[in-house]
C-alpha positions as CSV (number, residue, x, y, z in Angstrom):
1,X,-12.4,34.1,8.3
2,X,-11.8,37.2,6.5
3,X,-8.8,36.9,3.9
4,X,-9.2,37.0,0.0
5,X,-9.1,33.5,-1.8
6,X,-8.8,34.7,-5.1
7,X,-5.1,34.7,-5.3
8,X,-4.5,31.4,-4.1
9,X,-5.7,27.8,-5.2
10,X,-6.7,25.1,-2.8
11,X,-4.8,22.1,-2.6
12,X,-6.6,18.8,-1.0
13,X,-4.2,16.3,0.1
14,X,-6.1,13.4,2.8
15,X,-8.3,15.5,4.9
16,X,-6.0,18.6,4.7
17,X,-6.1,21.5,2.5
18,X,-4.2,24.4,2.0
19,X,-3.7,28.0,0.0
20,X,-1.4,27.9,-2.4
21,X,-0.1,31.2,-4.6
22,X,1.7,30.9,-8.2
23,X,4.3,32.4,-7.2
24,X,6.3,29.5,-6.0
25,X,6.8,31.7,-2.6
26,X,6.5,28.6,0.1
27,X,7.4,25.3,-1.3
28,X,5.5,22.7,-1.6
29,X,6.0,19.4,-3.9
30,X,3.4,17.2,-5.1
31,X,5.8,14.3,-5.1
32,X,6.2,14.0,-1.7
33,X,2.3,12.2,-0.9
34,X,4.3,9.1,-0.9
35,X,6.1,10.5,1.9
36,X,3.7,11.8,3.8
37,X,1.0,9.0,3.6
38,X,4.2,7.0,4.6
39,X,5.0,9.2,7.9
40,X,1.2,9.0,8.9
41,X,1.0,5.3,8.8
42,X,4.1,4.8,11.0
43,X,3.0,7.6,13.6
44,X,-0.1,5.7,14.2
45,X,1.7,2.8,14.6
46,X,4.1,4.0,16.8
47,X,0.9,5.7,19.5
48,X,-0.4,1.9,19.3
49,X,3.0,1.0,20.2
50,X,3.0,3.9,23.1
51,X,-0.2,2.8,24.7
52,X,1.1,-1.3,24.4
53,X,4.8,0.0,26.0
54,X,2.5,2.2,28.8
55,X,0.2,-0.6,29.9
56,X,3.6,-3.4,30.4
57,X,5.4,-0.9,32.5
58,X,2.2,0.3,34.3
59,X,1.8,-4.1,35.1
60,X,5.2,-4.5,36.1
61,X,5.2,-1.8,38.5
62,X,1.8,-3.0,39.8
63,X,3.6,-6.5,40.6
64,X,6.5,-4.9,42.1
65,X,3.8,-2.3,44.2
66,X,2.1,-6.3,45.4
67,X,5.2,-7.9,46.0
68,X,6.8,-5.0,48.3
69,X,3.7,-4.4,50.1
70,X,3.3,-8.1,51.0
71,X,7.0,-8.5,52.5
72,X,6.1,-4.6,54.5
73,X,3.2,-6.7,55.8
74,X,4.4,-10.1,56.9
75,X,7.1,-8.1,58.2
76,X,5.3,-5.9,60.5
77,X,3.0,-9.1,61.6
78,X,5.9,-10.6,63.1
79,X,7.0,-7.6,65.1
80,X,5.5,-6.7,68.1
81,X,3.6,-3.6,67.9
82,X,3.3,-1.3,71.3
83,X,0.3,0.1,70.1
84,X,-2.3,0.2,67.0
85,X,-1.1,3.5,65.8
86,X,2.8,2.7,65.8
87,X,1.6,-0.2,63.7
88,X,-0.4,2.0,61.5
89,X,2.6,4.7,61.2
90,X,4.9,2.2,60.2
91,X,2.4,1.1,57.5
92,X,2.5,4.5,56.3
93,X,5.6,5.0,56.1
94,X,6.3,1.7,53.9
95,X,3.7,2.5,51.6
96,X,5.3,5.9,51.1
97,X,8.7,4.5,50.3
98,X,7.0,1.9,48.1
99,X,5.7,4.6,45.4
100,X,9.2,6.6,45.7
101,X,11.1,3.9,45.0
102,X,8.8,3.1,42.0
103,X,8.9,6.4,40.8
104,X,12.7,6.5,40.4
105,X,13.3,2.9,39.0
106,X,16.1,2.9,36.9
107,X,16.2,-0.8,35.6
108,X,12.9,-0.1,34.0
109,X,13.2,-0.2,30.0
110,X,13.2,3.3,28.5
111,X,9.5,4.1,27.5
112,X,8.1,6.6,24.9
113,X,8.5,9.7,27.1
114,X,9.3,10.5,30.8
115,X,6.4,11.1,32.4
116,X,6.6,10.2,35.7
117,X,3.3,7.4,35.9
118,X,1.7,7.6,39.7
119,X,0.4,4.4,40.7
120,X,-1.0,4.5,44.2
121,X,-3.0,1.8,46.3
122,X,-6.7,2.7,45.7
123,X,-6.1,4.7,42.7
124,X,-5.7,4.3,39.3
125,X,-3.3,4.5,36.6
126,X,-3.0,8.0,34.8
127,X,-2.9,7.9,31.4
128,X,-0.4,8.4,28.6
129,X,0.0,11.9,27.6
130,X,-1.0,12.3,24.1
131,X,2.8,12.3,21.7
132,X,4.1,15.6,21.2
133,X,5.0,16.6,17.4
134,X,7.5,18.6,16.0
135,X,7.9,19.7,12.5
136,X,11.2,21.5,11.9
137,X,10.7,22.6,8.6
138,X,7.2,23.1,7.8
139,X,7.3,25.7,5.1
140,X,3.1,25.5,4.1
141,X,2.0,23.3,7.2
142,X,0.8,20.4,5.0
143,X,2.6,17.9,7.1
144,X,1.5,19.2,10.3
145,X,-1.9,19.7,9.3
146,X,-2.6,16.2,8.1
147,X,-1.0,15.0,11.1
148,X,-3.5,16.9,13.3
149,X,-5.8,16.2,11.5
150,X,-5.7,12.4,10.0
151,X,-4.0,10.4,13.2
152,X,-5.8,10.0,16.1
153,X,-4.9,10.1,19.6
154,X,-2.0,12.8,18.4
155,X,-1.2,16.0,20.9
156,X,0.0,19.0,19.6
157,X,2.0,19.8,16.5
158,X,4.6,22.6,16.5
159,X,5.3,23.7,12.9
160,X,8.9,25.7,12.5
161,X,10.2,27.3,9.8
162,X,12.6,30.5,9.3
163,X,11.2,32.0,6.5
164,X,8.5,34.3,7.2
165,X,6.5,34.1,4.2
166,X,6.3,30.1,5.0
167,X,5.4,31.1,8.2
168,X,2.4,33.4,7.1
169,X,1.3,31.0,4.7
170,X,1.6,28.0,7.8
171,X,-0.6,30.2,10.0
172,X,-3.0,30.7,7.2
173,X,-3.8,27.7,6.6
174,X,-4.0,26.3,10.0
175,X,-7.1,28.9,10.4
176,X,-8.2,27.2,6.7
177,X,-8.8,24.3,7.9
178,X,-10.7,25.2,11.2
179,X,-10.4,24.6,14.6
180,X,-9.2,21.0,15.4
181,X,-6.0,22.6,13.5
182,X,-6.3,25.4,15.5
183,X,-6.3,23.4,18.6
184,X,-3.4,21.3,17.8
185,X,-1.2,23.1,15.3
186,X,1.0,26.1,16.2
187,X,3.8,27.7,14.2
188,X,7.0,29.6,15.0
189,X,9.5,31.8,13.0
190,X,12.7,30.6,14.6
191,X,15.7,28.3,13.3
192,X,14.7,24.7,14.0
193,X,18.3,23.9,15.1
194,X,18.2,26.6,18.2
195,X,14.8,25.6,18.7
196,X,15.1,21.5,19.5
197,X,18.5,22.6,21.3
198,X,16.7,24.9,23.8
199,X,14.1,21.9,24.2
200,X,15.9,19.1,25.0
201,X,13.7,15.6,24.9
202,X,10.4,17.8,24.9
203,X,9.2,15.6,21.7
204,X,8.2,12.5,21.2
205,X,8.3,12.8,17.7
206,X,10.7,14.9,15.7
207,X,10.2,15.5,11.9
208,X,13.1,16.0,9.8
209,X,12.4,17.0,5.8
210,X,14.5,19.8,4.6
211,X,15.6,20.2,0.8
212,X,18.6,19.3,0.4
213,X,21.2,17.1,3.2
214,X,19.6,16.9,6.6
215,X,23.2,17.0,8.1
216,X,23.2,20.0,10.2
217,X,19.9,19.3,11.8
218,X,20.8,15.9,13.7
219,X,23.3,17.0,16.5
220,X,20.2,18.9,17.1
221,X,17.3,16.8,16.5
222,X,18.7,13.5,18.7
223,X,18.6,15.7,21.6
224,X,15.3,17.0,21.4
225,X,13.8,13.6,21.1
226,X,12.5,12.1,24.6
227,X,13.7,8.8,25.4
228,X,11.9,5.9,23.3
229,X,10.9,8.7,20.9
230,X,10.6,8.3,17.1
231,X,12.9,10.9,14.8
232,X,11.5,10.6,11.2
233,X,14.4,11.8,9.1
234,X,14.0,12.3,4.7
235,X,17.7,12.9,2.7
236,X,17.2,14.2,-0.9
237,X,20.8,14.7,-1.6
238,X,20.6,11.3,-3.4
239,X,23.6,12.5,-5.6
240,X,25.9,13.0,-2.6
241,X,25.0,9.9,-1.0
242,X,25.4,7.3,-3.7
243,X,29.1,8.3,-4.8
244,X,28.6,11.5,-7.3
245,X,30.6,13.6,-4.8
246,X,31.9,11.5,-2.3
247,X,34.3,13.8,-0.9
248,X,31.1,15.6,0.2
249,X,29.3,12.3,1.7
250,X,32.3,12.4,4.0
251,X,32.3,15.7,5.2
252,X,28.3,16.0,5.7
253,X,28.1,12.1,6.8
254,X,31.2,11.0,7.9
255,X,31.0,8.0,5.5
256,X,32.9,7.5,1.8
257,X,29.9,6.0,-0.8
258,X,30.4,3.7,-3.4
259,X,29.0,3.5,-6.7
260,X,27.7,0.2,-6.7
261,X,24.2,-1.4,-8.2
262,X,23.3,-1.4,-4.2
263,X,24.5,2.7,-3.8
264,X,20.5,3.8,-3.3
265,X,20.5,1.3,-0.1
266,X,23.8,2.7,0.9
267,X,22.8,5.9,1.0
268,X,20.1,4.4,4.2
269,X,22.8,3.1,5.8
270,X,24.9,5.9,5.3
271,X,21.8,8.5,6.9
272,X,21.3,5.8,9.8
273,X,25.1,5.6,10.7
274,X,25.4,9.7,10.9
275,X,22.4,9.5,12.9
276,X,24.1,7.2,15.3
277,X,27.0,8.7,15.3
278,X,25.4,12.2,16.9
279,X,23.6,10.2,18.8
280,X,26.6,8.6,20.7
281,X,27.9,11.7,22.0
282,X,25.1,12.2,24.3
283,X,25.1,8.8,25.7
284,X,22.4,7.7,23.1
285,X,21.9,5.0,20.1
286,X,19.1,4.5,17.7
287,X,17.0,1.8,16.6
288,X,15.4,1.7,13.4
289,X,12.1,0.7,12.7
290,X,11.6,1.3,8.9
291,X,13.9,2.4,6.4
292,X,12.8,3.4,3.0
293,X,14.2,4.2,-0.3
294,X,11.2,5.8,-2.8
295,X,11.6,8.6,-5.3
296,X,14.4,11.1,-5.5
297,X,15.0,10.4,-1.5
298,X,15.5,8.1,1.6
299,X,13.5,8.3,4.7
300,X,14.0,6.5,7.6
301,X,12.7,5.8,11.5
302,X,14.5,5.2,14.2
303,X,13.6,5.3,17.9
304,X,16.0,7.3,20.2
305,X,16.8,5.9,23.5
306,X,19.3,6.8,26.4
307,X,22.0,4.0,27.8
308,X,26.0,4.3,28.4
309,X,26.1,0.9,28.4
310,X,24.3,-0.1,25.4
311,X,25.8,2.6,23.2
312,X,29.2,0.3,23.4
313,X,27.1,-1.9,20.7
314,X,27.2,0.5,18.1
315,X,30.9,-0.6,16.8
316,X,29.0,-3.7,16.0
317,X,26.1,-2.7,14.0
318,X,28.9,-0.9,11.3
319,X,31.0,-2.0,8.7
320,X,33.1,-0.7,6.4
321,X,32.4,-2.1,2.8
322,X,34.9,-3.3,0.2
323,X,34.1,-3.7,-3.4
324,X,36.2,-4.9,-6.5
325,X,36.8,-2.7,-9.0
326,X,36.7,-5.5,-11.3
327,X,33.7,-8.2,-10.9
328,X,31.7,-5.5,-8.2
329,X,32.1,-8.4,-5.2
330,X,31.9,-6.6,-2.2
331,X,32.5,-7.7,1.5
332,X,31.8,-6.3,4.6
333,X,34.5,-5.9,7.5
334,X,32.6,-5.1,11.0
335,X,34.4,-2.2,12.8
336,X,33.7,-4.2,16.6
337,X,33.3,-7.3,18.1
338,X,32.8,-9.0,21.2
339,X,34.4,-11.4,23.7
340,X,31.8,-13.0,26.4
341,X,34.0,-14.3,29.3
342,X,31.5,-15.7,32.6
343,X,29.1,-12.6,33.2
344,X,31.0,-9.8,31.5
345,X,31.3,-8.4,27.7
346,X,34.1,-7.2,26.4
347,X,34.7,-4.5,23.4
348,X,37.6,-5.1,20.9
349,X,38.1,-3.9,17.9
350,X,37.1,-6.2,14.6
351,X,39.5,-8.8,12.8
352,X,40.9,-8.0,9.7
353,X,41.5,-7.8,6.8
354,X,38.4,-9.6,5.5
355,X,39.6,-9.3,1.6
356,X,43.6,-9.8,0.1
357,X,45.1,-6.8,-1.5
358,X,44.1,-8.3,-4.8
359,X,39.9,-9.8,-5.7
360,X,40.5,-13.7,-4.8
361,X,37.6,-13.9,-7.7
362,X,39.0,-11.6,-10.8
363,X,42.4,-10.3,-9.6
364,X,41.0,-6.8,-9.4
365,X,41.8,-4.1,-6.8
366,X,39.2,-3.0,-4.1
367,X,38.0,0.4,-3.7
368,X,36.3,0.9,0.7
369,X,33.9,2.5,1.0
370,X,31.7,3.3,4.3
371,X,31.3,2.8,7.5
372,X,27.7,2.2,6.8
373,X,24.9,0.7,9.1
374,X,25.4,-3.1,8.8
375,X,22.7,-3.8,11.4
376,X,19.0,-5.0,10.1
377,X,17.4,-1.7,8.9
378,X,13.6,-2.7,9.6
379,X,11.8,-3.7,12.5
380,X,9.8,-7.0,10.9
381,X,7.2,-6.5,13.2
382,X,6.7,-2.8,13.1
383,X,6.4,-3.1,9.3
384,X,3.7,-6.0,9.6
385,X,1.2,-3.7,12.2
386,X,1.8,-0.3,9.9
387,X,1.2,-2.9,6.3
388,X,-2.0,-4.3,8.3
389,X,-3.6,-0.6,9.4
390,X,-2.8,0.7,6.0
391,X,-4.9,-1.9,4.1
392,X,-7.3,-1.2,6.9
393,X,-8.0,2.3,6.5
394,X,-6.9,2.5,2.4
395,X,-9.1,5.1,1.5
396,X,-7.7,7.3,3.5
397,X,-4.0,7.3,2.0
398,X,-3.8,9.3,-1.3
399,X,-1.1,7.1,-2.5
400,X,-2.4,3.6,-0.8
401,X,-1.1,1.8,-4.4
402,X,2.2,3.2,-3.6
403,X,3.6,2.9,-0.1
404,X,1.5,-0.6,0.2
405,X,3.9,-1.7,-2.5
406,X,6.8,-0.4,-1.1
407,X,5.3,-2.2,2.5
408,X,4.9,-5.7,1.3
409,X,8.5,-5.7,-1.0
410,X,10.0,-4.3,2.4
411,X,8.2,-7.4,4.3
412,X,9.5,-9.7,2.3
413,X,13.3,-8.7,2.5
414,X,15.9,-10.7,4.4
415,X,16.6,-7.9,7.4
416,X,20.0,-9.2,8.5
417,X,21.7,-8.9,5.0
418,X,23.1,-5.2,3.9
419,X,23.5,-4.9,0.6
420,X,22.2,-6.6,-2.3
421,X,23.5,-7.9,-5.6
422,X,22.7,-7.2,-9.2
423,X,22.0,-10.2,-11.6
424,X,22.0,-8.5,-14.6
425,X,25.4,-6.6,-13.3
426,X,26.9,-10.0,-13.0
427,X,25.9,-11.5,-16.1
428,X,27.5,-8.3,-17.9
429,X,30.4,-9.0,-16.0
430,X,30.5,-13.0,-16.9
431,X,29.5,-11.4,-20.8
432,X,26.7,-13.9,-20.5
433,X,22.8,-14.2,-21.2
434,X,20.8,-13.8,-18.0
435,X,19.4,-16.4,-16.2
436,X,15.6,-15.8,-15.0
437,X,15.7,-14.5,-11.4
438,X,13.3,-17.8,-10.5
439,X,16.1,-19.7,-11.7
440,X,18.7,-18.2,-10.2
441,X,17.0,-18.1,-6.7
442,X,16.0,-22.2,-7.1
443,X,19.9,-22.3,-7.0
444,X,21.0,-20.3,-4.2
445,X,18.4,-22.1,-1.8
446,X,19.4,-25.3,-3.7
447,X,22.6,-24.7,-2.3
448,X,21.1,-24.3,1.0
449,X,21.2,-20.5,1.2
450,X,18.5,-17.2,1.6
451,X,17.4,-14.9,-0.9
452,X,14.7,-12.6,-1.3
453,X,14.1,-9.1,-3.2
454,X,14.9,-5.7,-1.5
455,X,12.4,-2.6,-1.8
456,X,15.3,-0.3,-3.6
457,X,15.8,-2.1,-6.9
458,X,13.5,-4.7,-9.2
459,X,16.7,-6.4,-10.0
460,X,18.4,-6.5,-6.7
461,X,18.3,-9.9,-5.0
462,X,19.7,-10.1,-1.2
463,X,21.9,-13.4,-0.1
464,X,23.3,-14.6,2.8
465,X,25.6,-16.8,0.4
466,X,29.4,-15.7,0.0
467,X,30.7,-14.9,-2.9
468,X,32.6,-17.8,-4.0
469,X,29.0,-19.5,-3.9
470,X,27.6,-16.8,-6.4
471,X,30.1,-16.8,-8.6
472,X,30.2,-21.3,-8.5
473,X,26.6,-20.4,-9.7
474,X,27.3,-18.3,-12.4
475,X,30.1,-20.7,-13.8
476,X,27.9,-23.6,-13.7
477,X,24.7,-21.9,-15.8
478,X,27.9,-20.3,-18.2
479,X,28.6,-24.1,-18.8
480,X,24.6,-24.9,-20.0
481,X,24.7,-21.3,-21.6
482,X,28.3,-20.4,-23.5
483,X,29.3,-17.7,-24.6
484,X,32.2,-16.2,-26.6
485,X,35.8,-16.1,-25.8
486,X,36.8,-12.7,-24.1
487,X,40.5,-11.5,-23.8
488,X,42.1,-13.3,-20.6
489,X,42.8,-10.3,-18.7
490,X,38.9,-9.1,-18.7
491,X,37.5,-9.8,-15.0
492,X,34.9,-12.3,-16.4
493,X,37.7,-14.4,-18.2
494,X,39.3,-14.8,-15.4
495,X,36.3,-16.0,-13.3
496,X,35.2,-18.5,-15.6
497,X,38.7,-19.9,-16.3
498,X,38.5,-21.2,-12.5
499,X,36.3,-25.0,-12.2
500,X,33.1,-24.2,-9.8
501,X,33.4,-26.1,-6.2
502,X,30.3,-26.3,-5.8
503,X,27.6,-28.1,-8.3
504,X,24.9,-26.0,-8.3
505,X,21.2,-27.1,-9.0
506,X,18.9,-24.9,-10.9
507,X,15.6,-27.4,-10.9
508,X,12.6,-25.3,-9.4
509,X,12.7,-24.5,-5.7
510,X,9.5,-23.7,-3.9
511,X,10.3,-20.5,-2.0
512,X,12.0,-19.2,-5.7
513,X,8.8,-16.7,-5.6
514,X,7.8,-14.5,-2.6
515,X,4.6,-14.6,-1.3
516,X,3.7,-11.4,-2.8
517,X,4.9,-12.8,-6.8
518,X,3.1,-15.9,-6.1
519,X,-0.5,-13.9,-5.6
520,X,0.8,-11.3,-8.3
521,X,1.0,-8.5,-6.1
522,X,1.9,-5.5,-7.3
523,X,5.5,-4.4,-5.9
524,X,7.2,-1.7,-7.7
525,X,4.5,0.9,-9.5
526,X,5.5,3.2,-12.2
527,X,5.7,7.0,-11.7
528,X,1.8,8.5,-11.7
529,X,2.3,11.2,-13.9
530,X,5.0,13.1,-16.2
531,X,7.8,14.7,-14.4
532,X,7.5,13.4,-11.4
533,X,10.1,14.1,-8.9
534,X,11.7,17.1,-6.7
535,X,10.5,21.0,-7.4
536,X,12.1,24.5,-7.3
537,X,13.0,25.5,-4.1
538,X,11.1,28.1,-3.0
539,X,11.7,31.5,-4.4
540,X,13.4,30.6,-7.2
541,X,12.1,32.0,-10.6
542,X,10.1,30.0,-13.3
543,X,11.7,30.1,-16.4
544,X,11.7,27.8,-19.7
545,X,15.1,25.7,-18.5
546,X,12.8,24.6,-16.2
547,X,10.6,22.5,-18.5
548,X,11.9,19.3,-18.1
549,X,11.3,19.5,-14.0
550,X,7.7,20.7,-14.2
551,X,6.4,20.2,-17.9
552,X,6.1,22.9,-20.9
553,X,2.2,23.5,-19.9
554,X,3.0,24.1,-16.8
555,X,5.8,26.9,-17.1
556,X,3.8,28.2,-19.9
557,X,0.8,28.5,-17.5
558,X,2.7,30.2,-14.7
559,X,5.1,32.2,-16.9
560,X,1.4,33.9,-18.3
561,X,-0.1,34.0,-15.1
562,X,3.1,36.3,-13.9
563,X,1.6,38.6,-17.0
564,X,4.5,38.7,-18.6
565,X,8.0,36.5,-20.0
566,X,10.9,35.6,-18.4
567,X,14.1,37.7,-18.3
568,X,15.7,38.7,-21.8
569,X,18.8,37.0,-20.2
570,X,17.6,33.8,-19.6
571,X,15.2,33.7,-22.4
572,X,18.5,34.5,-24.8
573,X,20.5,32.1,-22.9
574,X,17.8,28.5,-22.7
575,X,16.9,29.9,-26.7
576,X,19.9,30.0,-28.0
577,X,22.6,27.9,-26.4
578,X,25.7,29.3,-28.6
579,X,25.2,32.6,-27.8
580,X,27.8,34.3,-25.6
């Protein structure tokens, strides 16, 4: 390979590598390992899923193949046949209708692509084709070269991007790293969004990672995914999705956020409603196998599949959310519900109000916020086969520490409860000392409730108790723990100035640690290094403002390595901030 190294330096990441220049030309972010290790661990669990989904529709329609073939037979038995080859024609003839009426059965469960599977008396079954990739915005090809290169069984990768430089630099270093890249990787200059429209359920796995909101890729991306495919979908707009602008959640996601101790998980259910939302209009709905909050982002899978009928669930699986601007209770009111009357299912629209004009707890007004995804956010299952082949391969995942952290917090959370409260955000409402988070749990299942942890927040603990129940908790440990007198209109006066319902019991319950507390697992990992967190995009210019992104020796390097300073402009203006 004839190309001059010199200017570049070579970045290792898992069993990929790749050219890199100082010139901050094609992004690339250090950051994101977490991410990527992550995407890798759920593609190979998905193919194991594939070949699992191949080999029970490949045994049903052997049984039905037995079953019709028997009845064709006993049939013909008791006719009576003029001559051998009549018999033998009409033979023929069932067996062909058999395998055409196999091929186009449409009760079968949507599988991972649409191949049509031939299954013929005497012959084998064909095999799975391997899953087709597609990155939409590859920029240097890191993604798509690990994946060729680090899960097995995958097919070929398609790398998109519209900016040619990225593009240049993708094709370079699919040629760095030899031929199995060359054989599986291939890159386009086009606009991802034309591109998955003009191939409509080609993929059976679609890659979403842009900077920035990935908004204007789903109308796109839900269509190009085949039926039972995977769409892997990253948001970094964290600011936009957890209440800074909420205006602009609406207009990009079609839900209103709230800025609530729970806003990071919020922000998942807010991607995973959008993505539902274009979904529906082509007769489509999602389910989601893992949905993680980790960095500066939130990434999420969901599988993609095709029904009219079962898209009339979706109403059910959101909710709208309202929280008090006063204690921060919030309550959920489902947008759908159901009516089962003999064999039928009928759709009407959810009760409500499920909250007074006024907080039944402090008094308070409610802001509402949503809709937001109200239906479990992980597959349990999914995340126990991708937790199991991570351990098993561990070397192999640069940040192993990291995502099998996030793994076994996420296996440990309640999946039927959205949202999660704050104890330290109600003991500052209450004015109170905290109780221990042992403690507090020993009382909620004392009280014959559930509570776990969530992945999002150290301090967040998820509850299928009510509110009233909470706050009967808090009320009781305020009695064992005083604390001073506050003014009567303040929101925690008000609670405490009611008598608690119910008694609650704080003595030591056994599940009050998780599995993972009791072996001293580690769950939530500090930041690996200095600055750790989202780059420049690509093309901007280094200068000294931004030091507290990438670190003062590293702008110094790469401001010397450009052989020369910044502009007098910007130097004058980070230097000297009263100058005009």
């Amino acid at each position: 390979m004839s190309m001059d190294l010199g200017e570049f330096s070579i970045i290792k990441e898992g069993e990929a590598e790749i050219l890199m220049d100082a010139k901050n030309k094609v992004f690339y972010n250090k950051s994101q390992v977490n991410n990527r290790d992550i995407s890798i661990a759920v593609l190979r669990t998905f193919i194991d899923k594939q070949k699992e989904e191949h080999e029970a529709r490949l045994s049903k329609r052997k049984k039905t193949v037995t079953k019709v073939s028997e009845k064709d037979t006993s049939e013909n038995v008791l006719e009576e046949a003029p001559n051998e080859s009549a018999v033998n024609g009409e033979i023929s003839n069932g067996d062909h209708e058999v395998q055409e009426d196999i091929s186009h059965d449409e009760d079968e469960p949507c599988g991972i692509s649409e191949e049509v599977v031939k299954t013929t008396v005497g012959k084998g079954p064909v095999e799975p084709k391997a899953p087709k990739v597609l990155e939409a915005l590859s920029a240097s090809g890191l993604r798509a070269l690990r994946y060729a290169r680090e899960v097995e069984g995958i097919g070929q990768v398609v790398a998109l991007d519209n900016d040619k430089a990225s593009v240049e630099a993708c094709r370079r270093n699919i040629k760095f790293n030899g031929s199995v890249a060359c054989a599986k990787v291939e890159s386009h200059l086009t606009d991802a969004r034309v591109y998955m429209l003009t191939h409509p359920k080609e993929f059976d796995v679609v890659d979403l990672d842009p900077y920035g909101s990935p908004s204007v890729f789903l109308d796109s991306a839900v269509q190009s995914v085949v039926d039972g495919g995977l769409l892997m979908c990253t948001a970094t707009d964290m600011a936009v999705l957890c209440g800074g602008n909420g205006e602009v959640c609406y207009s990009k996601y079609g839900s209103y956020p709230l800025r609530g101790k729970y806003c990071h998980e919020m922000a998942l259910r807010i991607l995973l409603a959008s993505i539902e939302s274009h979904a529906n209009r082509y007769k489509r709905y999602i389910v989601p196998v893992l949905s993680v909050q980790m960095d500066f982002y939130v990434r999420v899978f969901v599988r993609v599949y095709s029904s009219a009928s079962a898209m009339k669930n979706t109403p059910l699986k959101l909710s709208y959310v309202y929280q008090c601007t006063g204690c921060d209770s919030f309550h959920l009111q489902p947008i759908g519900r159901t009516i089962a009357k003999n064999n039928s299912v009928r759709y009407l629209p959810g009760f409500g109000p499920v909250v007074p004009q006024e907080c039944s707890d402090c008094g308070k007004k409610f802001n509402m916020g949503g809709p937001i995804w109200s239906a479990p956010i992980h597959d349990q299952e999914w995340v126990a086969s991708i937790l199991a082949d991570v351990k098993s391969v561990r070397d192999r995942y640069p940040a192993y520490d990291r995502i099998s952290a996030v793994l076994t917090t996420i296996s440990e959370e309640l999946p039927d409860v959205p949202l999660f409260l704050s104890l330290h955000n109600l003991c500052a409402t209450l004015k109170c000392t905290s109780p221990s988070a042992v403690i507090f749990r020993s009382a909620v299942i004392n009280a014959g409730y559930r509570i776990s942890g969530t992945h999002v927040n150290p301090l967040g603990l998820k509850s299928d108790a009510p509110m009233d129940i909470i706050w009967d908790i808090m009320r009781c440990w305020v009695k064992n723990h005083p604390v001073k007198a506050q003014p009567p209109d303040q929101p925690g006066s008000v609670i405490l100035a009611k008598e608690p319902v119910l008694q609650a019991n704080f003595a030591r319950a056994v599940a009050s640690l998780s599995k993972a507390q009791a072996k001293k697992i580690a769950r939530f990992l500090p930041n690996p290094e200095r600055h750790w967190g989202p780059k420049l995009r690509a093309g901007r210019q280094i200068t000294s403002k931004h030091i507290s992104l990438l670190g003062k020796e590293v702008v110094d390097g790469l401001l010397n390595q450009e052989g020369g300073e910044e502009p007098d402009a910007k130097r004058q203006k980070t230097e000297d901030p009263n100058s005009t």
